[in-house]
C-alpha positions in Angstrom: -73.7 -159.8 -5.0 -74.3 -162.1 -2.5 -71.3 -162.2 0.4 -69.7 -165.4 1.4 -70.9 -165.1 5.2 -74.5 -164.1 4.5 -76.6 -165.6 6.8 -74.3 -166.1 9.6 -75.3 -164.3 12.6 -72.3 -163.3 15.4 -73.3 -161.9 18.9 -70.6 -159.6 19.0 -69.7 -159.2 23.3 -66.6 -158.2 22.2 -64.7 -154.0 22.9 -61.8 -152.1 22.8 -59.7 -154.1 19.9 -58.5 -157.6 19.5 -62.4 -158.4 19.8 -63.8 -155.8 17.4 -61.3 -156.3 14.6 -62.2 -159.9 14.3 -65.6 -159.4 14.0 -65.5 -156.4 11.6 -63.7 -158.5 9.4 -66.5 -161.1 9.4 -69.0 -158.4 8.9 -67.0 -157.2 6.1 -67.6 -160.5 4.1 -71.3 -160.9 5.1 -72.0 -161.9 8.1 -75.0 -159.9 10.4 -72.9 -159.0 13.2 -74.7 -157.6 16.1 -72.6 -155.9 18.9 -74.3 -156.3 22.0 -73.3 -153.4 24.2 -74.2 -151.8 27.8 -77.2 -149.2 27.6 -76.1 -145.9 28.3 -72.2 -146.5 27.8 -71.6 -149.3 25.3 -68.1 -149.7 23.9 -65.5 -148.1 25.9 -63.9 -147.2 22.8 -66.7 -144.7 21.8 -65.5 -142.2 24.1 -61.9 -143.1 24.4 -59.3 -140.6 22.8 -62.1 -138.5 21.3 -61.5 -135.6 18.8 -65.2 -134.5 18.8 -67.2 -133.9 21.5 -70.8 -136.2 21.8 -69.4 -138.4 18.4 -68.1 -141.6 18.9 -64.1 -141.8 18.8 -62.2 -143.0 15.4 -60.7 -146.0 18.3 -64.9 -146.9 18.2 -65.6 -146.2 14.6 -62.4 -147.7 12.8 -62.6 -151.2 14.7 -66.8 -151.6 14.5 -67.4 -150.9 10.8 -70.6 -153.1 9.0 -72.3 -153.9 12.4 -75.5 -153.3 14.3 -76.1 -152.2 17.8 -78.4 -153.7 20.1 -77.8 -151.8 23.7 -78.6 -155.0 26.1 -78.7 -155.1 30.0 -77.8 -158.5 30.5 -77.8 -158.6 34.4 -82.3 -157.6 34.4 -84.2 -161.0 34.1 -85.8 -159.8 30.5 -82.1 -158.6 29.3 -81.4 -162.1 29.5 -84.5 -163.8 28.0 -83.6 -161.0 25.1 -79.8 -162.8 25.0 -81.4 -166.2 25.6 -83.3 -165.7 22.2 -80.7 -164.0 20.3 -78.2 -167.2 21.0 -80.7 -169.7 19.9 -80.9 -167.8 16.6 -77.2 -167.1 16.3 -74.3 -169.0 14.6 -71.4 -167.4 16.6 -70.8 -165.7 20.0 -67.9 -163.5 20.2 -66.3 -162.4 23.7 -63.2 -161.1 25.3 -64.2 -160.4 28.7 -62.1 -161.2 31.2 -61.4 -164.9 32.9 -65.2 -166.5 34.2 -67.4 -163.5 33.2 -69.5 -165.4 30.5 -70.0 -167.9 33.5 -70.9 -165.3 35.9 -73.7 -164.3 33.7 -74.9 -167.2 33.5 -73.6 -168.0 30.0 -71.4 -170.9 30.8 -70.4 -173.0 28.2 -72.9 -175.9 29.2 -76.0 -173.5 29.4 -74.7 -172.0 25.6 -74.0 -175.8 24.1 -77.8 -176.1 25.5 -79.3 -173.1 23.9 -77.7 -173.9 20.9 -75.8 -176.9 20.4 -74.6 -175.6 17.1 -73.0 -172.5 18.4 -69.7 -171.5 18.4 -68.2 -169.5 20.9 -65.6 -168.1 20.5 -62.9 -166.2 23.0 -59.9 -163.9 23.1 -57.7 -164.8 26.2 -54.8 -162.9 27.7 -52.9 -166.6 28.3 -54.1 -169.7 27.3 -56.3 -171.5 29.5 -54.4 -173.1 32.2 -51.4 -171.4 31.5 -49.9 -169.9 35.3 -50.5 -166.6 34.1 -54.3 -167.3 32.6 -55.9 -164.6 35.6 -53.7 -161.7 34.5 -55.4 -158.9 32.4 -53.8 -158.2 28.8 -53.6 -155.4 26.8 -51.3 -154.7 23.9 -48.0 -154.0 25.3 -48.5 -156.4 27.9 -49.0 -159.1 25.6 -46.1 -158.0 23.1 -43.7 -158.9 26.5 -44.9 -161.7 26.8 -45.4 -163.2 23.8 -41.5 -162.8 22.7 -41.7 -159.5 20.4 -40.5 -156.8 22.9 -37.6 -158.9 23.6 -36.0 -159.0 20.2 -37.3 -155.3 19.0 -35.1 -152.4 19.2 -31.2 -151.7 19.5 -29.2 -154.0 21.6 -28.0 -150.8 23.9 -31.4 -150.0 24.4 -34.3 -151.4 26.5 -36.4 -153.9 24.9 -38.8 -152.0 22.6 -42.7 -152.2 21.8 -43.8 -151.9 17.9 -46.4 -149.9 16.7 -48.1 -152.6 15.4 -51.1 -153.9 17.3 -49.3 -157.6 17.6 -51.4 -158.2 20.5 -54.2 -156.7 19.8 -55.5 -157.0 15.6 -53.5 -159.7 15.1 -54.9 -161.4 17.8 -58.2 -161.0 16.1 -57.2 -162.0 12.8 -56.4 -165.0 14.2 -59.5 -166.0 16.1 -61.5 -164.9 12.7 -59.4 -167.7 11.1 -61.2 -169.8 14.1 -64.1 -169.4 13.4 -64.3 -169.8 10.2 -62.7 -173.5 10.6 -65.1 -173.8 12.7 -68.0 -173.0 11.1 -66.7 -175.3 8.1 -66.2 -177.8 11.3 -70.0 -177.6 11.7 -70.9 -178.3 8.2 -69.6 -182.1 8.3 -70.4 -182.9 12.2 -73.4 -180.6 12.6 -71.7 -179.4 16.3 -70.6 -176.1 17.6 -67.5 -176.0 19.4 -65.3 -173.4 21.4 -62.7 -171.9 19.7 -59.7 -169.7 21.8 -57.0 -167.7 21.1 -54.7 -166.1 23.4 -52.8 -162.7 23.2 -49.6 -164.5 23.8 -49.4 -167.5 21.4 -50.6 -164.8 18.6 -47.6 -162.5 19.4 -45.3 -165.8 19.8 -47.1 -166.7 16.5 -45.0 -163.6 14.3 -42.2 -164.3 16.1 -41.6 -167.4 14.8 -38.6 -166.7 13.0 -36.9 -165.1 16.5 -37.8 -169.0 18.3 -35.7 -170.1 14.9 -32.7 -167.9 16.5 -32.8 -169.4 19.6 -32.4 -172.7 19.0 -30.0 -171.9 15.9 -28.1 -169.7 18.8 -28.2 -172.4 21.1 -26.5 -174.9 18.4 -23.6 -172.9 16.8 -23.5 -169.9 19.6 -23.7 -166.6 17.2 -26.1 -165.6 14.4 -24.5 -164.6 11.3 -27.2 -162.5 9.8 -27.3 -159.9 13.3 -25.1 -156.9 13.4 -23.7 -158.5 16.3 -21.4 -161.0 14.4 -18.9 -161.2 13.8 -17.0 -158.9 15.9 -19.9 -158.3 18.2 -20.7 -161.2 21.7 -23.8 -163.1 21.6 -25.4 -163.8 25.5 -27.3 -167.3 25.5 -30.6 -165.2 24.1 -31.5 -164.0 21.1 -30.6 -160.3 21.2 -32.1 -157.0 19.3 -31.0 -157.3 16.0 -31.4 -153.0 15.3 -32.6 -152.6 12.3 -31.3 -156.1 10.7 -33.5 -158.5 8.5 -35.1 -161.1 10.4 -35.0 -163.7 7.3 -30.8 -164.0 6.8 -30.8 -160.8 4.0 -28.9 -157.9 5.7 -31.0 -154.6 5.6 -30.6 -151.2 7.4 -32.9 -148.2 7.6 -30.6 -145.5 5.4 -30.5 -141.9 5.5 -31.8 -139.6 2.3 -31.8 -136.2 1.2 -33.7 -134.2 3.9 -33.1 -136.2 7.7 -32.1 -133.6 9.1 -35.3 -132.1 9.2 -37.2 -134.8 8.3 -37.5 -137.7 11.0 -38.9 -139.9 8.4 -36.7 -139.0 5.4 -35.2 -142.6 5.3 -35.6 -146.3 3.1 -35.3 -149.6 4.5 -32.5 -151.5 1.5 -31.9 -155.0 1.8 -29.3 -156.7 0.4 -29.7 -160.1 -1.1 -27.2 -162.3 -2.8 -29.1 -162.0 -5.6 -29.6 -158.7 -6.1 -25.7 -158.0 -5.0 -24.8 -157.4 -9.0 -27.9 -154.9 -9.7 -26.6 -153.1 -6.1 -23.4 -152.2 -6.8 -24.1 -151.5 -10.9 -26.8 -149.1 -9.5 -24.2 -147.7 -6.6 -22.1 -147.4 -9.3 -19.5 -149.9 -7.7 -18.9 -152.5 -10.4 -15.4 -153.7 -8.9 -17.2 -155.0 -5.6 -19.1 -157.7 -8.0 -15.8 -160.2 -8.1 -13.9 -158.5 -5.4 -13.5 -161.5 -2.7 -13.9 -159.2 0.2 -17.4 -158.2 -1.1 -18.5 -161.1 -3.7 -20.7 -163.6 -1.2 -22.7 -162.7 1.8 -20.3 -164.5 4.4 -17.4 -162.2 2.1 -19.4 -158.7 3.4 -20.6 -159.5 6.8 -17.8 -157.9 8.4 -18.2 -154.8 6.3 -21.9 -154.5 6.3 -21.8 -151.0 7.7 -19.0 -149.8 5.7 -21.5 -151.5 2.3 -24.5 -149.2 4.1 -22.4 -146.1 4.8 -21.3 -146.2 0.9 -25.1 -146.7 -0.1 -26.1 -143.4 2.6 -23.5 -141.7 0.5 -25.1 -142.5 -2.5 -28.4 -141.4 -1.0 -27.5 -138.1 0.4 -28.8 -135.9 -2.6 -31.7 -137.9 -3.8 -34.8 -138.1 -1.5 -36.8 -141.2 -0.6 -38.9 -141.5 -3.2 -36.6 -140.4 -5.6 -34.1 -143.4 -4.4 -36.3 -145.9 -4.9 -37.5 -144.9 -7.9 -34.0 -145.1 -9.1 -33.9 -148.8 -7.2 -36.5 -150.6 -8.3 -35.3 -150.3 -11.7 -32.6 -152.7 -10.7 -35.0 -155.1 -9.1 -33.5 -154.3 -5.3 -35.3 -154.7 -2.2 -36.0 -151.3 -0.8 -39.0 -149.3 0.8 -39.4 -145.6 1.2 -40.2 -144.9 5.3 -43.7 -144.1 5.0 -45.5 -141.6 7.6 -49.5 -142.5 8.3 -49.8 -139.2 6.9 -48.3 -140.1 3.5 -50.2 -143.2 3.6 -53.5 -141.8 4.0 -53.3 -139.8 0.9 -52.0 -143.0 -1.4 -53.6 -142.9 -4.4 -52.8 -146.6 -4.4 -53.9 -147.5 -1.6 -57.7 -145.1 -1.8 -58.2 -147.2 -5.5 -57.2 -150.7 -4.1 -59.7 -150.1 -0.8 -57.1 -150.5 1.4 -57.5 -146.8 3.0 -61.5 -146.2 2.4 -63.7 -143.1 3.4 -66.4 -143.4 5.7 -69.4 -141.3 6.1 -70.9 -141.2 9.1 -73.7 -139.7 10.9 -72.7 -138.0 13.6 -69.2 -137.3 12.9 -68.9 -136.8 9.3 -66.8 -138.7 7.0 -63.4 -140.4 8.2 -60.8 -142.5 7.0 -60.5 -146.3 8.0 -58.5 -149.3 7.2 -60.5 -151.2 4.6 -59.9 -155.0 4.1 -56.3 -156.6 3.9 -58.0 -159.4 2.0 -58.7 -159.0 -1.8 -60.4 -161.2 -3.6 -61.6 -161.6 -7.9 -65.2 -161.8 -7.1 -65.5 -159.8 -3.6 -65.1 -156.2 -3.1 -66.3 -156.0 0.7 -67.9 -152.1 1.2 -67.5 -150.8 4.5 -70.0 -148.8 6.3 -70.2 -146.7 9.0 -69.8 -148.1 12.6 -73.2 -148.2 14.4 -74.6 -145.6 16.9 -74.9 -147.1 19.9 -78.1 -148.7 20.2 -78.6 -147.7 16.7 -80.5 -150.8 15.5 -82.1 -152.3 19.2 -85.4 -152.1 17.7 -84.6 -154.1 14.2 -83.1 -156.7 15.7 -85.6 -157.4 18.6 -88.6 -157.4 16.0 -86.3 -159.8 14.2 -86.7 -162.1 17.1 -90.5 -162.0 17.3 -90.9 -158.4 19.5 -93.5 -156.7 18.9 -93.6 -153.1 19.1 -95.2 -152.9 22.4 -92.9 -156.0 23.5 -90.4 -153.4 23.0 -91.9 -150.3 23.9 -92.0 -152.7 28.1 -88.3 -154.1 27.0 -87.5 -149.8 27.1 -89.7 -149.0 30.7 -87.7 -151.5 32.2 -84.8 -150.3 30.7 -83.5 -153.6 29.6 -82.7 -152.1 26.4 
């Protein structure tokens, strides 16, 4: 089957995450990507966290699936001519180094947009360019402050709290993937390249939206109805940490089940809608709260939200997680089991949809990795093992017109 981005080449100059995960999502649907990397080192990520000696780390092999390797020293004169060719016979260039670098090499927008005036470069920033901040170095955490996430996450007695979720990092890639690919459909009517950026920040900002609806709803009426705070709680001229709350206006809580006492994770997330109030308390077994005033609209059980979620803990306490919403979904209601990476990994679900895929690989064996968010009716993209590093050098430099003893003096100098 042929892929939707076959025949798209992306000089990959990207490492550690936000980088990589966009491009291993392009490579997924097609496109050659070829990750340029330092000779003798490459990828920081290779040995970073490792759980076998002399194999390249999961951090390496779960963010660089479907690529090639092409080890590169950019700063020796015939590094350079390599780079030179490999641009004018490239679509996209890929980068997250920090503020200048490109330029410093000698890669500068102007000398790229002469190369090849149809590439695309594209670039993860920590800040947007000209933003006061734009020379400080991101990582994840750093970015979830400052893009508005670590703010409003966690309990409003507590410190502002950093999520799990790469919100800075992965989702910034996702992002600049939906970049370039405008961009490359850009080129199709104008016959241009362009640059395309995406910061850190304005990506975390980005799935926060619905915390910058707060604050100006805060700033208008002074409270937030759907936060545990109200109504007997005091709301400061910020949008606070809302706990555990729903962030779209349906109260939900993390609940106790059979087994947390020794069992951190032995919990569901239940949301209560307006809609689904009836099916809740027929399941609850608590038909007299469907017309009682006190309970019959969501303004009506605001004040006894916690009182409604210690009644559906009670309910909970002999039946464990899955067995509660087994019982739940029957009645059409909201819910979620807590789920542990663990218990994820071995979903049956989620091995048959490609969602969690196993990887062979050559020097480490086989390994699980996150396969594609993105299904499709006629695409099943097949992930492959993450390169070695330099693994394919000598494929792709015969693919630019090297010959063998071209690369065979390329080696001597140790340009590649």
């Amino acid at each position: 089957m042929t892929k939707p981005l076959e025949g798209i080449r992306i000089i990959d100059f990207t490492h550690v995450q936000a980088g990589p995960a966009c491009t291993q999502l392009l490579a997924w649907f097609g496109a050659d990507v070829i990750k340029v990397e330092r000779p003798g080192s490459g990828d920081v990520t290779r040995n970073q966290l490792r759980d076998i000696p002399d194999a390249d780390a999961l951090y390496f092999t779960m963010l660089n699936s479907n690529k090639k390797s092409l080890t590169l020293d950019t700063k020796k004169p015939e590094g350079k001519e390599v780079l030179e060719k490999l641009i004018r016979e490239s679509d996209v260039l890929v980068e997250n180094f920090g503020p200048g670098a490109l330029d410093r090499m000698g890669f500068s927008w102007e000398r790229l947009n002469e190369l090849n005036p149809k590439m695309i470069v594209a670039s993860v920033k920590g800040f947007s360019d000209g933003h006061h901040y734009d020379d400080l170095k991101v990582y994840e955490n750093v970015a979830q402050c400052a893009g508005g996430a670590a703010s409003t996450t966690g309990f409003w007695d507590g410190p502002p709290t950093i999520s799990a979720a790469a919100l800075g990092d992965s989702n910034t890639g996702m992002h600049l993937a939906i970049g370039i690919l405008t961009a490359l459909l850009g080129r199709d009517k104008t016959g241009k390249g362009q640059k395309v950026a995406v910061s850190m920040q304005d990506s975390v900002l980005n799935l926060c939206r619905v915390k910058l609806r707060d604050q100006q709803r805060l700033e208008r009426v002074g409270y937030l109805e759907e936060y545990p705070q109200y109504p007997h709680g005091e709301f400061s001229d910020v949008v606070p940490r809302g706990g555990n709350a729903g962030g779209g206006g349906q109260p939900g809580w993390v609940l106790k089940c059979k087994g947390w006492e020794s069992d951190p994770n032995a919990y569901i997330y239940f949301t209560i809608q307006g809609h689904a109030w009836e099916p809740i308390c027929k399941a609850l077994g608590k038909p007299e709260w469907i017309d009682d005033p006190a309970y019959k609209t969501a303004e009506a059980r605001q004040p006894h939200i916690f009182e409604i979620f210690k009644t559906i803990e009670d309910w909970l306490a002999d039946k464990t997680k899955f067995e509660a919403v087994d019982i739940l979904r029957k009645f059409d209601i909201p819910c979620a089991p807590v789920l542990t990476m663990k218990e994820l990994a071995n979903d049956p679900s989620l091995r048959a949809s490609g969602t969690i895929v196993e990887v062979p690989h050559k020097k480490r064996g086989s390994y699980l990795t996150v396969g594609s968010p993105i299904k499709f009716s006629d695409l099943k993209p097949e992930v492959t093992a993450s390169p070695l590093l330099g693994e394919h050098t000598e494929e792709v430099l015969a693919s630019l017109g090297y010959s063998k003893q071209d690369i065979f003096n390329l080696r001597e100098v140790k340009a590649v």
